[in-house]
N, C-alpha and C positions, 0 to 999 in steps of 0.2 A: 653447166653447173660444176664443171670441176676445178673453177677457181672456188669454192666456196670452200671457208676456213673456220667456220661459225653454226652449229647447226642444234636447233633444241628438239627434242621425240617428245620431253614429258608427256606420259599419261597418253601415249598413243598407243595402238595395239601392234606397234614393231616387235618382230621377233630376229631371232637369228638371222632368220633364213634371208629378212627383210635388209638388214646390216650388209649382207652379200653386195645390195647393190651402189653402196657408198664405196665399193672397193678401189674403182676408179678416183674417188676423188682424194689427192695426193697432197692437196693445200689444206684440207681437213686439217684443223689441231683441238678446237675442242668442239666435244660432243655430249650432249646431256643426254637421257636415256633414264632417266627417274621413272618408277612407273610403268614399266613398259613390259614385253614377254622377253626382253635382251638379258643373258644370260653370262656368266664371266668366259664360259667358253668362248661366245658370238663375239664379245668385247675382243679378246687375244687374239683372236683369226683377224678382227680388222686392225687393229693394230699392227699388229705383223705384216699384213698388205700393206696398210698404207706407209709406213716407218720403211720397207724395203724397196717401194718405188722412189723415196724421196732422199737423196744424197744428203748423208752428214757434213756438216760446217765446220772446219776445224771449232775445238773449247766451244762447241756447244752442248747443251744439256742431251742426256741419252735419248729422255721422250721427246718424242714430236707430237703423239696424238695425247690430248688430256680428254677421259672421257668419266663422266659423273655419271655412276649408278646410281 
């Protein structure tokens, strides 16, 4: 699963702790999380993992992960 690049929680009972185990996945770009116990801390810690396994492209945009609270 860590080609997946797509992935919806809405309205599940993820929390932080739960986010920990997407860290590996590094094709990750958006992530919905509406609803859920994910918190803006949980959000920055996996962002930060996944944006720092995944080499920048020259002139491409800063974010790699979009994630909807």
């Amino acid at each position: 699963m860590t080609n997946l690049e797509y992935l919806t929680l809405y309205g599940t009972a993820i929390t932080d702790t739960g986010l920990k185990s997407l860290e590996g996945m590094t094709k990750l770009r958006i992530l919905h999380v509406q609803r859920t116990g994910v918190t803006k801390r949980g959000i920055q810690r996996l962002k930060a993992t996944v944006e720092a396994a995944e080499p920048r492209i020259a002139n491409s945009p800063g974010l790699l992960l979009q994630v909807f609270p």
